[in-house]
Biotite code that builds the C-alpha atoms (Angstrom):
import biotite.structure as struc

atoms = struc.array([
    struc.Atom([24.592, -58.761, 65.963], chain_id="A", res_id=1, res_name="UNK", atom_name="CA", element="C"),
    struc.Atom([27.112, -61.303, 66.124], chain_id="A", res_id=2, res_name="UNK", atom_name="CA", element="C"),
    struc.Atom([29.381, -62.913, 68.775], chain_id="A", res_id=3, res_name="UNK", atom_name="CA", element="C"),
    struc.Atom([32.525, -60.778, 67.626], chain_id="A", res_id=4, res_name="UNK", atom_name="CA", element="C"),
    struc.Atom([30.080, -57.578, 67.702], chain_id="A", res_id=5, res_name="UNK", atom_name="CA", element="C"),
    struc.Atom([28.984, -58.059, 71.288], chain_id="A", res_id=6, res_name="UNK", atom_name="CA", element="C"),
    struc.Atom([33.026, -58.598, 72.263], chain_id="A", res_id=7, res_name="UNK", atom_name="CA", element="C"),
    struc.Atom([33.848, -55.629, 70.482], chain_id="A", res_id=8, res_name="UNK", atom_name="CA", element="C"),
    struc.Atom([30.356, -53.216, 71.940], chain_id="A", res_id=9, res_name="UNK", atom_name="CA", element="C"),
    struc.Atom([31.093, -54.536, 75.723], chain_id="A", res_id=10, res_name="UNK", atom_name="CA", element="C"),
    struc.Atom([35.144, -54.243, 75.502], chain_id="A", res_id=11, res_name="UNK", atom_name="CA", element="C"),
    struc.Atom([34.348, -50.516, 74.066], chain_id="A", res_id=12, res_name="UNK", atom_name="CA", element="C"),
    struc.Atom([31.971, -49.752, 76.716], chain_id="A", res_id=13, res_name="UNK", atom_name="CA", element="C"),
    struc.Atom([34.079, -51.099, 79.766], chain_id="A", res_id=14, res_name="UNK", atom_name="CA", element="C"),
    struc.Atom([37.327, -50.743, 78.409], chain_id="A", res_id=15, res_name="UNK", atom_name="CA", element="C"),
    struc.Atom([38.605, -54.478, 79.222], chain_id="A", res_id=16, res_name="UNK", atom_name="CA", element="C"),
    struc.Atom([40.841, -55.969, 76.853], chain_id="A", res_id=17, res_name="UNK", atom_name="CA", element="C"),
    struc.Atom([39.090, -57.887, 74.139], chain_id="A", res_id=18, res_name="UNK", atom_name="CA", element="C"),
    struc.Atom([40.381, -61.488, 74.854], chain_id="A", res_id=19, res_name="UNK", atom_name="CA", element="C"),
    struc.Atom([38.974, -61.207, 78.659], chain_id="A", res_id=20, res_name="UNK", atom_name="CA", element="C"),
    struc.Atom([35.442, -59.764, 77.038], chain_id="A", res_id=21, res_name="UNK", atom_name="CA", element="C"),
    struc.Atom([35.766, -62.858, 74.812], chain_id="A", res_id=22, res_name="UNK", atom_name="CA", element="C"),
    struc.Atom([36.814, -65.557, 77.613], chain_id="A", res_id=23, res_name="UNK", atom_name="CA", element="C"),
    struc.Atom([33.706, -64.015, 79.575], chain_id="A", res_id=24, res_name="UNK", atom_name="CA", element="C"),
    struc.Atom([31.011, -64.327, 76.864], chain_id="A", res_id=25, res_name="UNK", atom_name="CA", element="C"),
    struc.Atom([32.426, -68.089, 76.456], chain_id="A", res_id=26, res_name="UNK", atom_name="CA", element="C"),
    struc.Atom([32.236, -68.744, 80.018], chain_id="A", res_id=27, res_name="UNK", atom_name="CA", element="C"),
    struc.Atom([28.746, -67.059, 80.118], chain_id="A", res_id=28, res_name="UNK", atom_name="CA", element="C"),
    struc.Atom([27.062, -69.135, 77.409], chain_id="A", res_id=29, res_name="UNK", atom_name="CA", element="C"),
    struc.Atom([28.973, -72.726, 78.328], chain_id="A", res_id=30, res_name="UNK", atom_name="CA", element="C"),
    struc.Atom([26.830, -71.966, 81.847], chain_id="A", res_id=31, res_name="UNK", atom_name="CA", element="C"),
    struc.Atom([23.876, -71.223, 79.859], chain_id="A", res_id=32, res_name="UNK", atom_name="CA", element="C"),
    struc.Atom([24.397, -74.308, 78.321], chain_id="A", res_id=33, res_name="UNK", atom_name="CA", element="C"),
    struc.Atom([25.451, -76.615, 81.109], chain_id="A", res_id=34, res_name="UNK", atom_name="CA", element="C"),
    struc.Atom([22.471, -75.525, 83.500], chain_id="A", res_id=35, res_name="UNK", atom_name="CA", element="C"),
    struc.Atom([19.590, -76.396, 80.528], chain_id="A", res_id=36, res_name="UNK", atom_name="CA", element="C"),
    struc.Atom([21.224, -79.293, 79.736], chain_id="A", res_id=37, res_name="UNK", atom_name="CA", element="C"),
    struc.Atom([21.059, -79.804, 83.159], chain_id="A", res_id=38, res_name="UNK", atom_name="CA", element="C"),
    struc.Atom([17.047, -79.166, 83.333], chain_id="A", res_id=39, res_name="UNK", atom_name="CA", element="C"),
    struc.Atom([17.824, -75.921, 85.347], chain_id="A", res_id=40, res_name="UNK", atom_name="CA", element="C"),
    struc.Atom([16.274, -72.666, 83.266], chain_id="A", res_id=41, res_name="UNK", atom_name="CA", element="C"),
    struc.Atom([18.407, -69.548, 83.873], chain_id="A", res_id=42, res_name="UNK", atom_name="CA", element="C"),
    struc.Atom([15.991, -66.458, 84.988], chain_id="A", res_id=43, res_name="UNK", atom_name="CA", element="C"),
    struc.Atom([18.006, -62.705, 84.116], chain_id="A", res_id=44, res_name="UNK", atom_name="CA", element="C"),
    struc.Atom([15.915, -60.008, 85.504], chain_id="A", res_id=45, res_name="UNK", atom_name="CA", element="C"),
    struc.Atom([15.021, -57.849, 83.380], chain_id="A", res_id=46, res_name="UNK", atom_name="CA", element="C"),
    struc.Atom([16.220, -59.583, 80.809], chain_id="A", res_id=47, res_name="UNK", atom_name="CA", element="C"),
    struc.Atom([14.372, -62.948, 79.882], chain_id="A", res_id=48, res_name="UNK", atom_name="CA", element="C"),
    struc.Atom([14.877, -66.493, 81.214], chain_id="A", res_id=49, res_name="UNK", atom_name="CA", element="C"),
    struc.Atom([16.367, -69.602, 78.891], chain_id="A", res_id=50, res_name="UNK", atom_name="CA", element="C"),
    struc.Atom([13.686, -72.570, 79.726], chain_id="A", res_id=51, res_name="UNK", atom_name="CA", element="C"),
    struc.Atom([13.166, -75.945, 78.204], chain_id="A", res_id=52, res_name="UNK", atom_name="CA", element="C"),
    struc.Atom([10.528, -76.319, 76.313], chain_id="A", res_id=53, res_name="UNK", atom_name="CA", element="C"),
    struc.Atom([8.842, -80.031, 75.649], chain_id="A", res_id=54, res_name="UNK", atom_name="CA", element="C"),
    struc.Atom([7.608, -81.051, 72.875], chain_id="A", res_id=55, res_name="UNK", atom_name="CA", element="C"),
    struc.Atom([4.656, -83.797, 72.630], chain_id="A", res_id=56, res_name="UNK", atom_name="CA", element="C"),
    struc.Atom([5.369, -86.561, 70.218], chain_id="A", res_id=57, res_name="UNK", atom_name="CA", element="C"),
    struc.Atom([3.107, -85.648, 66.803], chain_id="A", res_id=58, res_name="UNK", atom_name="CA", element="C"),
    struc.Atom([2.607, -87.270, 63.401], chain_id="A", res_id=59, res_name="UNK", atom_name="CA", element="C"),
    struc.Atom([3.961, -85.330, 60.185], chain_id="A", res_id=60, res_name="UNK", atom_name="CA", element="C"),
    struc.Atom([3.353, -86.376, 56.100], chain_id="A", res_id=61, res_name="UNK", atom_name="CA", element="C"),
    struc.Atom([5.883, -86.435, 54.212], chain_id="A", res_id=62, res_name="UNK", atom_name="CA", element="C"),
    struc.Atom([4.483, -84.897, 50.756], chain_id="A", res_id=63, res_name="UNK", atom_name="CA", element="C"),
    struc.Atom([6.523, -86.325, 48.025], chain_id="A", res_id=64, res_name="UNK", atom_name="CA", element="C"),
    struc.Atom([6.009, -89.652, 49.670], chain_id="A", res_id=65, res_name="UNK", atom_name="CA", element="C"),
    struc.Atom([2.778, -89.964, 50.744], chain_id="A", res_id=66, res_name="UNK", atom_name="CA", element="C"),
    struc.Atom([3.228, -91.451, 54.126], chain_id="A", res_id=67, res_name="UNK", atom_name="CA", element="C"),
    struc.Atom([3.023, -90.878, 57.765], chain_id="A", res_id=68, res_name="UNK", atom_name="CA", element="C"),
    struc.Atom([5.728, -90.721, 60.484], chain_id="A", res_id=69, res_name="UNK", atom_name="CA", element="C"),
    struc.Atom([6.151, -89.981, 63.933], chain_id="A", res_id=70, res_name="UNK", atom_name="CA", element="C"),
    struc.Atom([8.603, -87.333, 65.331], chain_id="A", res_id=71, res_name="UNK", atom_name="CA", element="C"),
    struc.Atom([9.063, -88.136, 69.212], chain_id="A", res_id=72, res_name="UNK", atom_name="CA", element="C"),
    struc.Atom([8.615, -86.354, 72.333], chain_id="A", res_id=73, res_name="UNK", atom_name="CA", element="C"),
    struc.Atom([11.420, -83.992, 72.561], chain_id="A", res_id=74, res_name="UNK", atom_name="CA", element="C"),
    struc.Atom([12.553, -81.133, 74.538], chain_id="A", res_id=75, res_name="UNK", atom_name="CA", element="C"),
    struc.Atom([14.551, -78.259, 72.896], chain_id="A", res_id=76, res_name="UNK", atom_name="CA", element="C"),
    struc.Atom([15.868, -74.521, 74.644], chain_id="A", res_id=77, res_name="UNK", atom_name="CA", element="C"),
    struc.Atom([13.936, -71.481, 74.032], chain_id="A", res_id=78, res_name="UNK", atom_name="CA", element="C"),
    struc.Atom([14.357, -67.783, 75.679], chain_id="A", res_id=79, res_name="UNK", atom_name="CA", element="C"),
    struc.Atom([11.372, -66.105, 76.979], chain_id="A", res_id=80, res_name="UNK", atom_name="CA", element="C"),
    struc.Atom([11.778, -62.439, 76.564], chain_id="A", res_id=81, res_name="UNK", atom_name="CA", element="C"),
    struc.Atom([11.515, -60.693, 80.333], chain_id="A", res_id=82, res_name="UNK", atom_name="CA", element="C"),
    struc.Atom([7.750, -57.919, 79.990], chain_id="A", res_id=83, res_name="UNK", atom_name="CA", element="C"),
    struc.Atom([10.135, -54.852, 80.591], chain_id="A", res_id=84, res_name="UNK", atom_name="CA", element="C"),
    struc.Atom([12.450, -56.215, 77.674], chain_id="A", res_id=85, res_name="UNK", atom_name="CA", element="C"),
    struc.Atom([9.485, -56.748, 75.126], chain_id="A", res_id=86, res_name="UNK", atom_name="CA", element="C"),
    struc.Atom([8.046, -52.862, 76.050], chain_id="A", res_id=87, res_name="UNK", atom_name="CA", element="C"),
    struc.Atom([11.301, -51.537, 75.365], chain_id="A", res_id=88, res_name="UNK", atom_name="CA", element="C"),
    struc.Atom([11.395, -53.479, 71.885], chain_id="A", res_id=89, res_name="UNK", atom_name="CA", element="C"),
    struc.Atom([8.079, -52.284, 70.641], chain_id="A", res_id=90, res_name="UNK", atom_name="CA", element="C"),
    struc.Atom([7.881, -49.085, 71.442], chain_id="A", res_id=91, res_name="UNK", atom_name="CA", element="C"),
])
């Protein structure tokens, strides 16, 4: 499902113009944004929670190459489904 799909499912459901279901979403995943880039996760009940995730720095090959490199310590965004989400998804 894509952006456009959730605007048009939501504006549908609640009957709010399109451009305000659009402005919303926006506004909704700029704070998504802003708080992890903040280092602040974002818990929705019921839902799932947006954390950071770090990664330790590692060695990788590169194949063609033959050699060795080091990709840093990193940290990247990740959701974490909520246990009443995942049970509804399987079933």
């Amino acid at each position: 499902m894509t952006k456009a799909e959730i605007v048009n499912e939501v504006a549908k459901s609640t009957g709010v113009e399109k451009t305000q279901v659009q402005a919303v979403v926006e506004a909704f995943m700029e704070s998504v944004k802003g708080s992890l880039e903040n280092g602040n996760p974002v818990y929705l009940r019921g839902f799932g929670s947006f954390i950071i995730k770090h990664r330790a720095e590692k060695a990788a090959r590169n194949i063609t190459r033959n050699t060795t490199l080091t990709i840093p310590a990193h940290d990247i965004p990740a959701f974490k489904p909520a246990k009443v989400f995942v049970d509804q998804v399987k079933k």
